[in-house]
Structure formats: structure tokens, C-alpha cells
C-alpha positions as CSV (number, residue, x, y, z in Angstrom):
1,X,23.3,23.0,-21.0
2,X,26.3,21.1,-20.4
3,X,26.6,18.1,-18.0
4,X,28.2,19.7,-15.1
5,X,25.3,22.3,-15.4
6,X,22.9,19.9,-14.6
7,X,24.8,18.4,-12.0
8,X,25.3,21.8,-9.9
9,X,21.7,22.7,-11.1
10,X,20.2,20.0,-9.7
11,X,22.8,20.1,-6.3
12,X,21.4,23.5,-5.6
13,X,17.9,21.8,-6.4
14,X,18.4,19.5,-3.9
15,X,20.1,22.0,-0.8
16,X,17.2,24.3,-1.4
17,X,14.4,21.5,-1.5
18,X,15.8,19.4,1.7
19,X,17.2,21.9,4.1
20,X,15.4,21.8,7.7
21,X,12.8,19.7,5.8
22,X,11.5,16.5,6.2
23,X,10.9,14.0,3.1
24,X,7.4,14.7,1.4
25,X,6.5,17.2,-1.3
26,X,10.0,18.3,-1.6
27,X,11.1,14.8,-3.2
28,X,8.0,14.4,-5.7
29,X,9.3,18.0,-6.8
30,X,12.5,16.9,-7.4
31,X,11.6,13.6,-8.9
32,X,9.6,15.9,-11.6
33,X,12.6,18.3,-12.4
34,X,14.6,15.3,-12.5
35,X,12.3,13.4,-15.0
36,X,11.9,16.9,-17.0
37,X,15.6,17.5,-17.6
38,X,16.5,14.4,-18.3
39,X,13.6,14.6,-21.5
40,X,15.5,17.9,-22.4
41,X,19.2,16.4,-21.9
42,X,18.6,13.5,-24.4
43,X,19.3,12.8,-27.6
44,X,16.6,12.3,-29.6
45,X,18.0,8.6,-31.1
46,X,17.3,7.5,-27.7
47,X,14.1,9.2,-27.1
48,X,12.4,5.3,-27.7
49,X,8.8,4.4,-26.6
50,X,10.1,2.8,-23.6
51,X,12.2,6.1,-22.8
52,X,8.7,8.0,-22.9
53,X,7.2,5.1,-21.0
54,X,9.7,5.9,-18.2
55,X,9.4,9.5,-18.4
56,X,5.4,9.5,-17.5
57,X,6.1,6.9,-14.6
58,X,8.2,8.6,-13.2
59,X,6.3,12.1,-13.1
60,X,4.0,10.0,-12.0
61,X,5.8,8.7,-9.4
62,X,7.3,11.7,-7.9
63,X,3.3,13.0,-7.9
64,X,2.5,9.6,-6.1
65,X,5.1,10.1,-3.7
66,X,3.9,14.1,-3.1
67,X,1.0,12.5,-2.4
68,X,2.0,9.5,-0.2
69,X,5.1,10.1,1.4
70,X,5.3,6.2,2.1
71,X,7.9,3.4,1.5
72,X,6.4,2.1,-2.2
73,X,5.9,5.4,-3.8
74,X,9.5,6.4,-2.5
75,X,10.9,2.8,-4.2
76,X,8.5,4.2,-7.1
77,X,10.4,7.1,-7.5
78,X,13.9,5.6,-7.4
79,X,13.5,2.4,-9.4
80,X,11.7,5.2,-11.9
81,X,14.3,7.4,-12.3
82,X,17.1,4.8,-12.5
83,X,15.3,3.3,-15.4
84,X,14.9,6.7,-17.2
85,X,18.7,7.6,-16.4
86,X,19.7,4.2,-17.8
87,X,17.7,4.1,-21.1
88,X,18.4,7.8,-22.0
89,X,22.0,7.5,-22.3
90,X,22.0,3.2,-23.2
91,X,18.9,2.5,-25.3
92,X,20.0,-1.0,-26.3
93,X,21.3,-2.3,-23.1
94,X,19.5,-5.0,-21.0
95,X,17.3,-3.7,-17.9
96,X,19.2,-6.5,-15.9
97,X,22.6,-4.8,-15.6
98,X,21.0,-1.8,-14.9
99,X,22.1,-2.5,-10.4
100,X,25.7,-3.6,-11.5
101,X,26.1,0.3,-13.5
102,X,25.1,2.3,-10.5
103,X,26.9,0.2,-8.0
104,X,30.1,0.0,-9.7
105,X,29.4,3.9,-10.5
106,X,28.5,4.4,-6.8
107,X,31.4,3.2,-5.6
108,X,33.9,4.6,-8.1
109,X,32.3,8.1,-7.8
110,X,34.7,9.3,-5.5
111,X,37.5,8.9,-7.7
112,X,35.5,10.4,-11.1
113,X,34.8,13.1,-9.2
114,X,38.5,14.2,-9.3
115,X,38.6,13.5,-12.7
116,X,37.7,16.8,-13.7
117,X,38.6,16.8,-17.6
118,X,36.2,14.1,-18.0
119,X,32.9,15.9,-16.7
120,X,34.4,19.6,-16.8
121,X,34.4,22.0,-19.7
122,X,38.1,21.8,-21.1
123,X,39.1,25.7,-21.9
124,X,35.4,26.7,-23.1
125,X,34.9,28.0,-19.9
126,X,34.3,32.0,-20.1
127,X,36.6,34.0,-18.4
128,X,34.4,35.1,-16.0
129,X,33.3,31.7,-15.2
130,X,37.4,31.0,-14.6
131,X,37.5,33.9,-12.3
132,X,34.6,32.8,-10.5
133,X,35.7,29.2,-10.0
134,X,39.6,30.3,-9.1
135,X,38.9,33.3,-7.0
136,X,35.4,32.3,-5.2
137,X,34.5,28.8,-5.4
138,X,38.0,26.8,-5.0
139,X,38.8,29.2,-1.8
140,X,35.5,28.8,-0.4
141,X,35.1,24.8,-1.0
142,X,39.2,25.3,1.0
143,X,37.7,27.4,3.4
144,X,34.9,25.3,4.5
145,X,37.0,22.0,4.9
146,X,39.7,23.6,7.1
147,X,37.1,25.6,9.4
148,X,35.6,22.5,9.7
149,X,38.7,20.7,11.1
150,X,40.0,23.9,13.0
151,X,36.6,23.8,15.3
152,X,37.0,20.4,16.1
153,X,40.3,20.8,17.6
154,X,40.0,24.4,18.9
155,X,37.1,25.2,21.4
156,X,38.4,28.9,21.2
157,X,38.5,28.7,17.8
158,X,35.0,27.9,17.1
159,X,33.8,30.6,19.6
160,X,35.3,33.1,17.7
161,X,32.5,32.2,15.0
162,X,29.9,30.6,17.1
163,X,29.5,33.8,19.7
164,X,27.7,35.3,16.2
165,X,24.2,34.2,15.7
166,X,23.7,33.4,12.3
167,X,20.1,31.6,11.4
168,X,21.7,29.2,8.9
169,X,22.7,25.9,10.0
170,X,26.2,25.1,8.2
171,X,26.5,21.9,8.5
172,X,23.4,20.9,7.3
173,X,23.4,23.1,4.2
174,X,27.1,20.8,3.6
175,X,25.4,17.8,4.4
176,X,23.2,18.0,1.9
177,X,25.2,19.5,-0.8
178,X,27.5,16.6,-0.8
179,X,25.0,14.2,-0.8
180,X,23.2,16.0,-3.7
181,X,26.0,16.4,-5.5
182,X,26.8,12.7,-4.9
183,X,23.0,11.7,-6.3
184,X,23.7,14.5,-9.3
185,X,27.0,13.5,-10.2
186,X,26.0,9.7,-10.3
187,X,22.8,10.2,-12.2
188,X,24.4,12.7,-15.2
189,X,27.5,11.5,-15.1
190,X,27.6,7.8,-14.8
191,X,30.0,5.7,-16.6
192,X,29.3,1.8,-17.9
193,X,32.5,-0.3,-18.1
194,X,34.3,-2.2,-21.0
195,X,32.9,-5.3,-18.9
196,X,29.6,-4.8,-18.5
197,X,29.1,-3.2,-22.2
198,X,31.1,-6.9,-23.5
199,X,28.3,-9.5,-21.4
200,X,25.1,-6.8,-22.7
201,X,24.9,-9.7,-25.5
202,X,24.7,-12.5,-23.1
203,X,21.8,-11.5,-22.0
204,X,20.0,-11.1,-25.4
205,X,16.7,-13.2,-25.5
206,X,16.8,-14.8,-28.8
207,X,19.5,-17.5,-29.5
208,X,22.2,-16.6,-31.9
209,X,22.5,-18.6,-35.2
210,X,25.7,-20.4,-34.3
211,X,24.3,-21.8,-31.6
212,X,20.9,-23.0,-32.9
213,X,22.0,-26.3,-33.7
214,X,20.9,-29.5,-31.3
215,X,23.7,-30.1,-29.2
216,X,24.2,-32.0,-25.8
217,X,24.7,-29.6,-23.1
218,X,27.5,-31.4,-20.8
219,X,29.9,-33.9,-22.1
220,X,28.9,-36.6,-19.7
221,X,25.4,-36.7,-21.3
222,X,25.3,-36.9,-25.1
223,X,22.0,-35.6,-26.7
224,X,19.9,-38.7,-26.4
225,X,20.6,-39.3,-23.3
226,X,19.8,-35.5,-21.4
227,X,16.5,-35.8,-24.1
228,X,15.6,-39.1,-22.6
229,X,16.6,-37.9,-18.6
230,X,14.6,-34.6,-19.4
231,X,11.1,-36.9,-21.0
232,X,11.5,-39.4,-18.0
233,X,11.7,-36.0,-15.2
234,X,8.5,-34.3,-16.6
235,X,7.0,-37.5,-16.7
236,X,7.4,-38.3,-12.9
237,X,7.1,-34.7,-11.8
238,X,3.9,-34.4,-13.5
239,X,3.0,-37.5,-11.6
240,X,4.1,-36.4,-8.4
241,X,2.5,-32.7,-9.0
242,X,-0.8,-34.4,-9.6
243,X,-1.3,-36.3,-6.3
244,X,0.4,-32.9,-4.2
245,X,-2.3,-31.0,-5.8
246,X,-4.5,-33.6,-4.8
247,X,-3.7,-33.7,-1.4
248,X,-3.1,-30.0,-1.1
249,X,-6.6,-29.1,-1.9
250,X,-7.9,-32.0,0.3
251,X,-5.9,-30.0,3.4
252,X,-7.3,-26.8,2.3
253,X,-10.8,-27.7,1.4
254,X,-12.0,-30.4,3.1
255,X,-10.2,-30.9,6.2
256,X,-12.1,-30.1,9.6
257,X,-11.8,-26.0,10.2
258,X,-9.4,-24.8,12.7
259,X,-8.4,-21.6,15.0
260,X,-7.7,-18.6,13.3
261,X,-4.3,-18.7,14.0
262,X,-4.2,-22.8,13.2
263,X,-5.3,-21.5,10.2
264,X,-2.7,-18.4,9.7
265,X,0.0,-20.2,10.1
266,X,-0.8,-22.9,7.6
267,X,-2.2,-20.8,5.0
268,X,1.5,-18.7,5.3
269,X,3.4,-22.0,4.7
270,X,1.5,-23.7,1.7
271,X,2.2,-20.0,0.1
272,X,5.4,-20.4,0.9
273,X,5.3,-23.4,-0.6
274,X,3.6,-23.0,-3.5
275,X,5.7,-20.2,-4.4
276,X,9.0,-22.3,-3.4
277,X,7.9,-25.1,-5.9
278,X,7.1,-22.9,-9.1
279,X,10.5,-21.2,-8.8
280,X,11.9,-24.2,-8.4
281,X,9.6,-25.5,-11.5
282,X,11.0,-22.7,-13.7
283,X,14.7,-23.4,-12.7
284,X,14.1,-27.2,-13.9
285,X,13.2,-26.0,-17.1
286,X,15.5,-23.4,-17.5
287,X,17.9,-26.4,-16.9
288,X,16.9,-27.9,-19.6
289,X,16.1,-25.5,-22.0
290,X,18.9,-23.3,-21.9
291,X,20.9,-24.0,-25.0
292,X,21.1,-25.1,-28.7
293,X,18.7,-28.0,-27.3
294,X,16.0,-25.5,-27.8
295,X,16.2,-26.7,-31.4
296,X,16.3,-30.2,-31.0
297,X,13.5,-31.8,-33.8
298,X,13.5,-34.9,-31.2
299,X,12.3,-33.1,-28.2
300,X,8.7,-32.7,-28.5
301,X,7.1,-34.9,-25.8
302,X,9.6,-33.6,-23.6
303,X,8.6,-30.1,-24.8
304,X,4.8,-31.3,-24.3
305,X,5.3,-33.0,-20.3
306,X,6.9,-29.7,-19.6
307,X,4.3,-27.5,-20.8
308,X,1.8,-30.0,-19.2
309,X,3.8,-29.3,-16.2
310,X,3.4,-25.6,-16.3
311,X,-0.4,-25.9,-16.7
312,X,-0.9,-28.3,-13.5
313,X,1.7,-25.7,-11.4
314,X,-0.8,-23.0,-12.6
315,X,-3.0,-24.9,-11.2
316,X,-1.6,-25.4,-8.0
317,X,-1.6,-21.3,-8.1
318,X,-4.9,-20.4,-8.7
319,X,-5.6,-23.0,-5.6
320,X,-3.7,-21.1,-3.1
321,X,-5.2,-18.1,-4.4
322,X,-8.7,-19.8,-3.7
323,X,-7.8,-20.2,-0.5
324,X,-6.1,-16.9,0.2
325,X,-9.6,-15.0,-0.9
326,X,-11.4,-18.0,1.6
327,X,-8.8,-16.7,4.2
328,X,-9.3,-13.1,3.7
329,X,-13.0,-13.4,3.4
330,X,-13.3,-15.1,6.9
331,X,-10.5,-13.0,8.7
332,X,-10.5,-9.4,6.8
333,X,-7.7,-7.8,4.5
334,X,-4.2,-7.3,5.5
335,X,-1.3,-6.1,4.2
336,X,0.1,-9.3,4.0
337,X,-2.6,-11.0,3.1
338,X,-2.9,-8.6,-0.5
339,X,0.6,-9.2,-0.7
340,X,0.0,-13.1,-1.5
341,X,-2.2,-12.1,-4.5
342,X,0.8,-9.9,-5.6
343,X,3.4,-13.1,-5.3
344,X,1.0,-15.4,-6.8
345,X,0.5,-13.1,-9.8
346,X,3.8,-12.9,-10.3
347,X,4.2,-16.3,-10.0
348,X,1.8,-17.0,-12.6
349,X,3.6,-14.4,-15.0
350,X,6.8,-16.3,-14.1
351,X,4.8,-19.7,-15.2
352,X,3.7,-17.8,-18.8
353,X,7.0,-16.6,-19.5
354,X,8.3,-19.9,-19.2
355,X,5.2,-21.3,-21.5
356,X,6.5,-18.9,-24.0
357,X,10.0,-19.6,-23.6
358,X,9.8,-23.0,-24.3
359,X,7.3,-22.0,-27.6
360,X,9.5,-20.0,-29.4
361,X,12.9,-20.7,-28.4
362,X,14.0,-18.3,-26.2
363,X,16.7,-18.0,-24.0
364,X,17.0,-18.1,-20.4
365,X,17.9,-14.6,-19.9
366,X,14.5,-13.9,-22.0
367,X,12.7,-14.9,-18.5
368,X,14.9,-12.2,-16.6
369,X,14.5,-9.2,-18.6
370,X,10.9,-9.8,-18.9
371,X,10.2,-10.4,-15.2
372,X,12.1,-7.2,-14.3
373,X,9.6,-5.4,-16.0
374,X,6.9,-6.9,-14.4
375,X,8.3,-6.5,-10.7
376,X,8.5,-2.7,-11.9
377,X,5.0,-2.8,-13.0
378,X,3.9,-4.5,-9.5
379,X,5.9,-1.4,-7.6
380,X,4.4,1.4,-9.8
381,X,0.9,-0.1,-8.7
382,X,1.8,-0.5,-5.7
383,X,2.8,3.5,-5.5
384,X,-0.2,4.6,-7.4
385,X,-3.3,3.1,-5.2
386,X,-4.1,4.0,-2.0
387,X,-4.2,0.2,-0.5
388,X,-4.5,1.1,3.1
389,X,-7.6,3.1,2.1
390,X,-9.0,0.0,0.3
391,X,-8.6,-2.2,3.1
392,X,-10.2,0.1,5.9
393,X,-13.3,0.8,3.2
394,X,-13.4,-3.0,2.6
395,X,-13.0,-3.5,6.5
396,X,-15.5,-1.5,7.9
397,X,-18.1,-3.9,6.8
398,X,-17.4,-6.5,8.9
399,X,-18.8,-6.9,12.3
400,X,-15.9,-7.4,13.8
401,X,-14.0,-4.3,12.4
402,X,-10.7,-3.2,14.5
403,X,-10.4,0.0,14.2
404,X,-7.2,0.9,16.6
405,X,-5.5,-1.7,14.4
406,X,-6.7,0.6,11.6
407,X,-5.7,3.6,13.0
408,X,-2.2,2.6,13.6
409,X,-1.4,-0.4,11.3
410,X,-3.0,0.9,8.1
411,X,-1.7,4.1,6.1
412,X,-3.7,6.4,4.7
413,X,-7.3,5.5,6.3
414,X,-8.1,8.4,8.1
415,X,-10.8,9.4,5.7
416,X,-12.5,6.2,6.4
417,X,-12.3,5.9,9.9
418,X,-13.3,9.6,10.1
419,X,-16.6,8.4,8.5
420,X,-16.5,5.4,11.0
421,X,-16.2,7.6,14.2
422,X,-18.8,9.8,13.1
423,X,-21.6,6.5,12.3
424,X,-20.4,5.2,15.6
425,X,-20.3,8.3,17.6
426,X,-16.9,7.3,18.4
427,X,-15.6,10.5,20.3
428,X,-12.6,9.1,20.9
429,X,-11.1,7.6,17.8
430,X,-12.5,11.1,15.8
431,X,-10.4,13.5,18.4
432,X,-7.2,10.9,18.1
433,X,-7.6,11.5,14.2
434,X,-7.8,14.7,14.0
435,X,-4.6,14.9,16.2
436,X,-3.0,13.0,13.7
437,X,-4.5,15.0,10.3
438,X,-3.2,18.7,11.9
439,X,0.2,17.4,13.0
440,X,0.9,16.5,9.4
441,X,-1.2,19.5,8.3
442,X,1.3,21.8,10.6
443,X,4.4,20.8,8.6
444,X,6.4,23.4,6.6
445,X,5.5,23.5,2.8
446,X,7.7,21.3,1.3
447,X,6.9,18.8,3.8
448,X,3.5,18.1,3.6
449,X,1.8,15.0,1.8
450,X,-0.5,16.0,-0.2
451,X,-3.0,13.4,1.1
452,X,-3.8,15.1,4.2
453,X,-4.0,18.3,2.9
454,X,-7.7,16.9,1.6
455,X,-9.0,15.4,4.8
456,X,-11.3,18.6,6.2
């Protein structure tokens, strides 16, 4: 098949999937035929491991989202296909330009989509499928746009139509065919521009040859000079890091204990903080490891206070991560409170990266395309587990277990507090879930979420 086969294939996909339905199975369905024609459509010198990678996650995806229905699993499916889309046609281009392609793509669409030489058959085209296009589908598309604008201005008009019954609701069915054919046209058909291709090498994560040579970075500092400002930094922010971590365990530790929401508030903003400082950390020494510098024979006890550096703000991570597990321990799992492991791993990743950076040379943009990745990796786990489900089972051992803030705070716990309601004799939380179970249970076919189709 030809590209403007998939694109009105997968249109028709999407007005048959999506009308009068709401979002649930019918998107992991489409997320699989997505996923399964873009394997067919490619060529097979792009068909890398990381092209098969993406083609499993985002089957799996679509299934997690069937499943689900909820916020991560739909970012799942998206960032997933994207990715797929992206390396099937550009196998050598960096993951971090992947936005700017689909923005500029987005917004040019409009125009493209007029271009038709450039995505339509050029005088291939059987003459049957020219007599179907000039006699049926040009008239009709015509047709549409100008009843359209006559019922708008003519009440009369539109009774002349309206009077008949007709079980078909128009203007959805139009709705959704332009905005399939928008997500269609933009996902086979996208473009990347001169501009974009020319700054793919900036972004490669080993240094060129040319620029491997020790060289000052500015011209107001010459080389001994920025080597002797960078050794005299680490050396008094590795001082300074040692007595914060000092005093921020001290706080945390040993300190007398105060009210839970004393103790909230201050765990949320030595996260923040923590977090604030290793970004910050990272920026430093992508300051001053960012260039032929990299290679400088003379820079080895700056090279060591930074790595120093790294360990103690690694450190400073696994503290805060002490004292988030303290936090949730006392006061119960939360969304949020999961969510600081999450930022702290990443954090720590971040702090690694940069380790390796600094070991063998790499470039800044090495730390980008990397932590992309790993972001990714955080949202397909994120998709895949049922974390609502964890926290209620990890809940309901607590004496003081809330379960209305279970019931409707917490996705996809039903099955545990069904089990709760029954051990309690809880009448009323067991008739309020099963409320909620056969409303989603009475939805049309396509969409249902597959997780409540197993609660009994």
C-alpha cells in the first residue's frame, strides 16, 4: 500500500472506532493497528533493534491503555507511537528533535494537505479510482461543506433535511473524520525540514575530532585560568554540600517530631530542594565540561572534586529517599508520595549520566538523549502497573485505613476495597462499588476498560 492508503485506511479506522463512543477499548485498538502497519510500512534498513523495541511498547501500550483507560497509559500510547513513527522513517536522528518534527508538521499540515502531488498518486491512479474520486468523493467532500454553511444561515433550509429522521449523527461522523485524517495525515505523512536535518549533528554525543583539542571556552578566560576557577568551585561546593548534608539530615533525623501536616509540608520542600540542587549540580558541570576542555591532560583534580561532588549529591538523594519511605511508612502511600521515588530515581540516573559524561568525554547533548529515554521508560512503567491497586493493598493494612479516600482518590482499587467491605461488613462502601463496577460494565463495546470487565 501506498501512503495515502494508509492515511484514509486508518481515517476510516478512526470514524468507525470513535463515533458515539467514549475513549477506552477503541484507542488500545487503534494504537495496535497503528503499531502493526507501521511494522508492515517500513523499510527493512530501518527495521533497527530500537524500531522493534518501539514496536512491542507500543502494542503494549495500546493493551495497557484497553485495559486502563487512565491519563499515563494514554501518554503511554502517544509518546509510543510518536517514537515508532519517528524511528521508522529517520533511524539515525536524535530522540530530542523528535517534539520540534511534529510541531512544525502540526502546524504546517494544513497547507501539505493541499499539496496533493506530494502525498497523492501522480497518474498511477486506475481509472476507476479517477472516476471514483471526480464523480463521488470531490462532489460529496463539496457537498458536505456548503450544506453545512446553507443550514446555518437558512432555518428553512435545514428543515427541508432535518424534518427526515435519519439515526446517523452528521456532524459527528465529520468531526471525527477530520480529526482522523489530521492524526493520519501527520503520522504517515510527516515531513522533517532542511533545518532540523542540518542541527541532527549537534546533538551527537561523542565530540568530533576537530574539536578534541584543550581549548579555553570564552575569550575572557584563557585555559588555565577556567581550569583553575573550575578546581577552586568543586572544591568549595563540595565543602558547602558536606555541611548542607549535615544539617539536612540533622532536620530530618533528629529533630523533635512534628504534626503530620508540620511534617508534609517540610518533607515536600527539602524534595523540592534536593531535586532543585542536583539539577542545578548537573548544569555546573555541564558548564564546564561542555567543550574541547573535555580533553584537557591538566584537568584531573578538577575532574576528581567533580566526580566527588556527584557522589556526595547522591548522597544527599538516597537521604531524602530515607525519609520519604520514613514519611510514607508513618502516614500511608500516596500518589504523590510514589511520585518522589520516581523524581529521585531520575535524579540519580541524571547524577550517573553525568558520572559517565565526565569519564569518557562525552558531550552535553549525551545527557539529553539518554535521559529522554529514561523519562520514556518511567511513563511505560507508569502505564503498565496498576499503582492505585498497589497502594489500596499496601493501605489496607494500616489501622487507620481511609477507605472513601480510596474509593474516590485512588484508580483502579475496587477489587481491593471489594475485599475490604466484605472483611468489614461494610454494606455501604460494597453497594457504592458495585454502582461504580456496572456503570462502567454498561458501556458500549468499544468503550469498556478491560479492567472492570474482571471485577465479578
Amino acid at each position: 500500500m501506498k501512503t495515502h492508503h494508509y492515511i484514509f485506511l486508518t481515517t476510516a479506522l478512526f470514524v468507525i472506532l470513535f463515533y458515539d463512543q467514549d475513549l477506552g477499548l477503541n484507542l488500545g485498538i487503534l494504537g495496535i493497528l497503528y503499531a502493526v502497519l507501521t511494522f508492515f510500512k517500513t523499510v527493512e534498513k530501518n527495521k533497527t533493534r530500537t524500531f522493534y523495541i518501539l514496536t512491542v511498547t507500543s502494542i503494549l501500550s495500546s493493551i495497557a491503555f484497553a485495559w486502563y483507560g487512565d491519563f499515563p497509559s494514554f501518554l503511554a500510547v502517544v509518546s509510543s507511537l510518536l517514537l515508532l513513527a519517528y524511528k521508522s522513517k529517520n533511524r539515525r536522528m536524535k530522540i530530542l528533535l523528535l517534539i520540534p518534527v511534529f510541531v512544525v508538521n502540526s502546524c504546517t499540515s494544513i497547507c501539505r494537505i493541499f499539496m496533493l502531488d506530494d502525498w497523492l498518486p501522480k497518474g498511477n491512479v486506475s481509472g476507476v479510482w479517477q472516476k471514483i474520486m471526480a464523480f463521488v468523493l470531490i462532489p460529496l467532500l463539496l457537498l458536505s461543506v456548503f450544506f453545512g454553511i446553507y443550514a446555518a444561515g437558512s432555518d428553512h433550509f435545514a428543515a427541508l433535511f432535518t424534518d427526515y429522521e435519519l439515526d446517523l449523527n452528521l456532524w459527528q461522523v465529520f468531526c471525527l473524520t477530520v480529526l482522523g485524517f489530521f492524526i493520519a495525515f501527520n503520522y504517515w505523512n510527516y515531513a522533517v525540514e532542511k533545518l532540523i536535518y542540518k542541527n541532527n549533528q549537534f546533538l551527537d554525543n561523542d565530540f568530533q575530532k576537530d574539536v578534541q583539542a584543550p581549548k579555553a571556552t570564552y575569550s575572557f578566560l584563557d585555559l588555565d585560568a577556567e581550569r583553575i576557577s573550575g578546581i577552586v568551585s568543586f572544591f568549595s561546593l563540595n565543602i558547602l554540600l558536606v555541611f548542607f548534608i549535615g544539617t539536612y539530615n540533622y532536620e530530618q533525623f533528629y529533630e523533635a517530631s512534628k504534626t503530620p501536616v508540620q511534617l508534609s509540608e517540610e518533607t515536600h520542600e527539602r524534595v523540592n530542594a534536593v531535586i532543585l540542587s542536583i539539577v542545578m549540580a548537573i548544569l555546573v558541570i555541564m558548564f564546564y565540561f561542555k567543550s574541547g576542555f573535555n580533553f584537557d591532560p591538566k584537568a584531573k583534580l578538577m575532574k576528581t572534586l567533580a566526580k566527588i561532588w556527584i557522589f556526595l549529591n547522591a548522597v544527599l538523594i538516597l537521604s531524602a529517599a530515607v525519609k520519604n519511605y520514613e514519611y510514607i511508612v508513618n502516614y500511608a502511600f500516596t500518589y504523590k508520595r510514589l511520585g518522589v521515588f520516581a523524581f529521585l530515581l531520575l535524579s540519580l540516573i541524571g547524577l550517573g549520566l553525568t558520572f559517565i559524561k565526565i569519564q569518557k568525554r562525552k558531550r552535553n547533548a549525551f545527557l539529553f538523549n539518554t535521559m529522554v529515554w529514561y523519562f520514556y521508560v518511567i511513563i511505560l512503567v507508569c502505564s503498565y502497573f496498576n499503582w492505585g491497586g498497589f497502594i489500596t493493598s499496601q493501605n489496607m493494612k494500616r489501622k487507620d485505613f481511609a477507605f472513601n479516600y480510596h474509593f474516590g482518590s485512588v484508580n483502579f482499587s475496587e477489587k481491593n476495597l471489594l475485599k475490604y467491605a466484605e472483611e468489614k461488613n461494610n454494606l455501604k462502601l460494597k453497594k457504592n462499588l458495585q454502582n461504580k463496577i456496572k456503570s462502567e460494565k454498561a458501556k458500549t463495546f468499544l468503550s469498556k476498560i478491560g479492567y472492570y470487565e474482571t471485577i465479578k
